[in-house]
C-alpha positions in Angstrom: -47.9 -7.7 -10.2 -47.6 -7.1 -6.6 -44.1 -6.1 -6.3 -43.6 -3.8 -9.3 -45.9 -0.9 -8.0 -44.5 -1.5 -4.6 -40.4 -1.2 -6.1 -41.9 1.8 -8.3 -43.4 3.7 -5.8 -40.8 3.3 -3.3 -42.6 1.3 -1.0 -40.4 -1.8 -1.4 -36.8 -0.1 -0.2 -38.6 1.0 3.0 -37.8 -2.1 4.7 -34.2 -2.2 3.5 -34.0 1.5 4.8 -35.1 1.0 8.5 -33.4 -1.9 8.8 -29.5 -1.5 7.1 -29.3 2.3 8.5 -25.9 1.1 11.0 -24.9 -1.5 8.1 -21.7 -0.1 6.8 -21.0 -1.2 3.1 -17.2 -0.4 0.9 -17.4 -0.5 -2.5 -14.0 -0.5 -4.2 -14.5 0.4 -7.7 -12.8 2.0 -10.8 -8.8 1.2 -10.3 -6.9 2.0 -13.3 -3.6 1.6 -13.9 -0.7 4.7 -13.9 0.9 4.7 -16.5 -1.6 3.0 -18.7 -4.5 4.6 -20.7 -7.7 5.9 -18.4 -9.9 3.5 -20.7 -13.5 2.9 -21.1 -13.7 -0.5 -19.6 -12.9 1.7 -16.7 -15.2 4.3 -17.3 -17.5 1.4 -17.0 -16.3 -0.1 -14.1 -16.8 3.8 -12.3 -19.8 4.2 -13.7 -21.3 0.8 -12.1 -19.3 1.1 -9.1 -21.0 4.5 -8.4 -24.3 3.3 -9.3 -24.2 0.7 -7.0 -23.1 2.8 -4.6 -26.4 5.2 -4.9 -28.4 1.9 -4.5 -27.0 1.0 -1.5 -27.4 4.8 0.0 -30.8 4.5 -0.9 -31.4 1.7 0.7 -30.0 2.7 3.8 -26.4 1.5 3.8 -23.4 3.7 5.1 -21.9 3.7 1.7 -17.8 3.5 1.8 -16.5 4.3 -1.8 -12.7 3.6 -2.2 -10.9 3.3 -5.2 -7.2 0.7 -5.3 -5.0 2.3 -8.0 -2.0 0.3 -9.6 1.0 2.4 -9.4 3.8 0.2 -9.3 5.1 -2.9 -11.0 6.0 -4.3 -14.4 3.7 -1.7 -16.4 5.3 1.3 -14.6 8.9 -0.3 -15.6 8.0 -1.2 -18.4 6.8 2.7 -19.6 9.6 4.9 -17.5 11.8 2.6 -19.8 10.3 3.8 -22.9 10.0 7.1 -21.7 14.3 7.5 -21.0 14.1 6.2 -24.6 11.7 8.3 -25.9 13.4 11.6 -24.4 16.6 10.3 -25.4 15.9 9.8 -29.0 13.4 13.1 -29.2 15.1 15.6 -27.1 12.9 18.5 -28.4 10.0 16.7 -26.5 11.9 17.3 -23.2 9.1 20.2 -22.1 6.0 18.8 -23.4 3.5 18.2 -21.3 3.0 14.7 -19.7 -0.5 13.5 -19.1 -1.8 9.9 -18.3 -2.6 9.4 -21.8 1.2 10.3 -23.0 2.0 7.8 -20.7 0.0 5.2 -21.8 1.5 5.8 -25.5 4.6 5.0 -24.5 3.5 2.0 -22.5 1.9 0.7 -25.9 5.3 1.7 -27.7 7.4 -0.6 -25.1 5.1 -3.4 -25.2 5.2 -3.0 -29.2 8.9 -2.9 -28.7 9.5 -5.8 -26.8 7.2 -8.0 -29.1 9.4 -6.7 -32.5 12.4 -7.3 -30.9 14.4 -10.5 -31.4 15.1 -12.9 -28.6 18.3 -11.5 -27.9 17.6 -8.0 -27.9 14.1 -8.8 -26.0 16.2 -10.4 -23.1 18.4 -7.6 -23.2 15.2 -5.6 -22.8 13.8 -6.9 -20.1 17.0 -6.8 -17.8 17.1 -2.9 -18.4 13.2 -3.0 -17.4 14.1 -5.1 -14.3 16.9 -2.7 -13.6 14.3 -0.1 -13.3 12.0 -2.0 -11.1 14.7 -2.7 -8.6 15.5 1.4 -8.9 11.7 1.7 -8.5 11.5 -0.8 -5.3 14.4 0.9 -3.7 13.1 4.2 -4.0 16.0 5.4 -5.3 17.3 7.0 -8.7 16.6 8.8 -11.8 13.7 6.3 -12.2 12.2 6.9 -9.4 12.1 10.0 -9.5 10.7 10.0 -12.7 7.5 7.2 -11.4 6.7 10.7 -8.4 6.4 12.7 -11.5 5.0 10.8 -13.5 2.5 8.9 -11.2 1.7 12.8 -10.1 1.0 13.4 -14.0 -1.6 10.1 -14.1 -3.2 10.9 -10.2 -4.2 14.8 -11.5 -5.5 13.3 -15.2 -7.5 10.6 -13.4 -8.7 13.4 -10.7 -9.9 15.6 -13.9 -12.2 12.4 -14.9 -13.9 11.8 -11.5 -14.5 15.2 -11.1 -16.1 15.2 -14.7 -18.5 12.1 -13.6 -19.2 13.7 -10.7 -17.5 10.9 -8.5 -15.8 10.8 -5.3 -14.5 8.7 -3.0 -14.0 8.3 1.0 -10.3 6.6 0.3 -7.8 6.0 -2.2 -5.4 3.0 -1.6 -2.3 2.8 -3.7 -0.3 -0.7 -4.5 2.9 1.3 -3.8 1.3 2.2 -0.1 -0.1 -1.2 0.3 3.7 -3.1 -0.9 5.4 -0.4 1.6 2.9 -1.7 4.3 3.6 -5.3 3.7 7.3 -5.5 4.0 
C-alpha cells in the first residue's frame, strides 16, 4: 500500500531519475528479416522494444535504440531464387511493383517448393540456391544485383511501418555490414 501511490504519482522513478541520468542504455529491438514477411510477431517485438525504451527515458537512462536487420543468407537465396523463377515463368509481371511483402510470397513459394519436391529435384534445388549465395557473398552477378534491389524494396516498406508506429532508431546494423566487418 505504500508503493502503489508512490509508482502512481511519480514519486517512485525520482530516485531512478537522479541517479541513471549518465547511464547509457541500447535497446536492440524489432529485426525482421528482408526478404521475409514484416509480421506481427514483429510488430510485437517493436512495439515492446519501444516501450521499454520510454521506460528507461523516463527513468533517466540515455536511451540507445538500434535495430539488427537480417539481410543476407539462406532466406535471401532461397527468395531471389524463386523470384528468377517467378519472372521467368510470368514475364508479364516483369514491372510490377516489388514490396517486402511480394517478397515474402515468393519466399513462402520456394520453401513450399523445396518441400513438394522429390529428393532428387530438392538436391538439385538447393545447389542452384547455394549458387546464388556464393553470387550473393561475392558481391557479384545478376543475383546480386537483384538482393540491392530488392533488399532496397524491403528497407523502404519496413521504413513506411516505423514511421506508422511512430518509431525511430539511433542505428541500424545490417548482417551484410556486420559479415563484411568480420572477414
Amino acid at each position: 500500500s505504500f508503493m502503489l501511490p508512490r509508482i502512481f504519482d511519480g514519486r517512485f522513478f525520482e530516485f531512478f531519475k537522479e541517479r541513471n541520468q549518465s547511464t547509457r542504455v541500447m535497446v536492440e529491438f524489432s529485426q525482421p528479416n528482408t526478404h521475409k514477411d514484416f509480421h506481427i510477431g514483429h510488430a510485437r517485438n517493436v512495439c515492446l522494444g519501444d516501450v521499454i525504451c520510454h521506460l528507461f527515458n523516463y527513468n533517466g537512462y540515455k536511451v540507445v535504440p538500434v535495430n539488427y536487420i537480417g539481410d543476407e543468407g539462406t532466406h535471401v537465396a532461397k527468395c531471389l531464387w524463386q523470384v528468377a523463377a517467378y519472372l521467368k515463368d510470368s514475364p508479364e509481371h516483369h514491372n510490377e511493383k516489388r514490396t517486402a511483402d511480394w517478397y515474402g510470397q515468393r519466399y513462402v513459394e520456394a520453401t513450399n517448393k523445396l518441400s513438394d519436391a522429390s529428393p532428387e529435384d530438392r538436391d538439385a534445388y538447393q545447389k542452384e540456391i547455394a549458387s546464388i549465395l556464393s553470387m550473393l557473398e561475392a558481391k557479384k552477378g545478376d543475383h546480386y544485383q537483384s538482393w540491392l534491389t530488392s533488399r532496397s524494396d524491403c528497407l523502404r516498406d519496413f521504413d513506411k511501418i516505423y514511421d506508422w508506429l511512430d518509431v525511430n532508431f539511433d542505428h541500424v546494423f545490417y548482417e551484410s555490414e556486420l559479415t563484411d566487418s568480420a572477414q
